[in-house]
C-alpha positions as CSV (number, residue, x, y, z in Angstrom):
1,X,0.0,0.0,0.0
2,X,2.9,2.3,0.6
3,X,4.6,1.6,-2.6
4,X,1.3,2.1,-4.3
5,X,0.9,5.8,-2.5
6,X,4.8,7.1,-3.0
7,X,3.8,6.0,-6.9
8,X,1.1,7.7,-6.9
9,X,2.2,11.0,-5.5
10,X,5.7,10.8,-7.9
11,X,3.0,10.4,-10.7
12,X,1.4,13.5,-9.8
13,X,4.2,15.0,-9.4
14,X,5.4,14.1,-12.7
15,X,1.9,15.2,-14.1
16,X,2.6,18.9,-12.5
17,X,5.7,19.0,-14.0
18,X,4.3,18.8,-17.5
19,X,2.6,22.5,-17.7
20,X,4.8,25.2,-17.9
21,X,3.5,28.0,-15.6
22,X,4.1,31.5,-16.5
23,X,5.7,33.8,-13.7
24,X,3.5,36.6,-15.3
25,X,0.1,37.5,-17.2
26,X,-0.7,38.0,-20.5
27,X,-0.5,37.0,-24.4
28,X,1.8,34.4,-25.8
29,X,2.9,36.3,-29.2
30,X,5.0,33.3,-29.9
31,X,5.6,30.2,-29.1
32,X,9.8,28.6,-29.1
33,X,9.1,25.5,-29.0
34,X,6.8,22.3,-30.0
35,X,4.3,20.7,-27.7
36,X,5.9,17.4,-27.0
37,X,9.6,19.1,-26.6
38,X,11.6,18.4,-23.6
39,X,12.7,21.3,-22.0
40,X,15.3,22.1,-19.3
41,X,14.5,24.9,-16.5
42,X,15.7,27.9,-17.9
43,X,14.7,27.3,-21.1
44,X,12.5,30.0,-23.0
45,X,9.7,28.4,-24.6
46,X,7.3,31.6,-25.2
47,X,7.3,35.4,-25.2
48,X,4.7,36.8,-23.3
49,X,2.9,39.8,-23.8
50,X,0.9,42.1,-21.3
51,X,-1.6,43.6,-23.6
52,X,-3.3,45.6,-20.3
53,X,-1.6,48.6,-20.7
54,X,-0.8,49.4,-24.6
55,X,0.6,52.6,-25.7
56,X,-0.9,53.2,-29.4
57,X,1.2,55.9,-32.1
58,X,-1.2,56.6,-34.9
59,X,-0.9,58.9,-37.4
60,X,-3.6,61.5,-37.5
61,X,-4.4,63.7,-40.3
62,X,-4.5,67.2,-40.1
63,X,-8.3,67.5,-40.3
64,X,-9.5,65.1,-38.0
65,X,-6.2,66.3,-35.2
66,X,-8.5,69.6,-34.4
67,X,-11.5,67.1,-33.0
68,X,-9.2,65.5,-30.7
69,X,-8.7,66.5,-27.1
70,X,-6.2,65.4,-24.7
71,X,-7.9,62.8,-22.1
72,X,-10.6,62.0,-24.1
73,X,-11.5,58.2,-24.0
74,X,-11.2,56.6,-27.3
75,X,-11.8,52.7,-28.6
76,X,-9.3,51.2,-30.7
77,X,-10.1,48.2,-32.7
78,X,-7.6,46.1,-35.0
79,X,-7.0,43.3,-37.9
80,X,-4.8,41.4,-35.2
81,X,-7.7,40.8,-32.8
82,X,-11.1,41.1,-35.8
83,X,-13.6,41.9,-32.9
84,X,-12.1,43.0,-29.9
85,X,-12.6,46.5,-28.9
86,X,-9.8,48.2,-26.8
87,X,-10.6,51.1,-24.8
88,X,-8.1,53.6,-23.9
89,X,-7.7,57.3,-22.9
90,X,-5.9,60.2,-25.3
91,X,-2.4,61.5,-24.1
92,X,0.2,63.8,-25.6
């Protein structure tokens, strides 16, 4: 019975070991390497990106620049996410 327990516990163990826990949130922009690939610690195997706080440069033309007023909340949409809106606030 205590064989059968330690091999059960070094299974879950093992099990745990098999997902790869990010020490931060966001969005994986790209991936390193293949599911299925053994890894060593220290290994990258993703970039990570937090998309919470974005900082947007658009050009503006001179027309539409006189309608826009500093703090003024805006939504932002984009091909890279068809669907999503982003909300954000105007700055300098």
């Amino acid at each position: 019975m205590k064989a059968a327990e330690s091999q059960l516990t070094l299974a879950k163990k093992q099990l745990s070991d098999t997902k790869i826990k990010a020490p931060i949130s966001g969005t994986i922009n790209k991936r390193i390497v293949d599911v299925g690939t053994m890894v060593n610690d220290g290994i990258p195997v993703a970039n990570i990106v937090d998309i919470s706080m974005l900082k947007v440069l658009l050009n503006v033309s001179e027309k539409d620049a006189f309608q826009i007023k500093i703090g003024e909340q805006t939504e932002i949409t984009t091909d890279v996410y068809p669907g999503v809106k982003f909300f954000g606030r105007l700055i300098t």
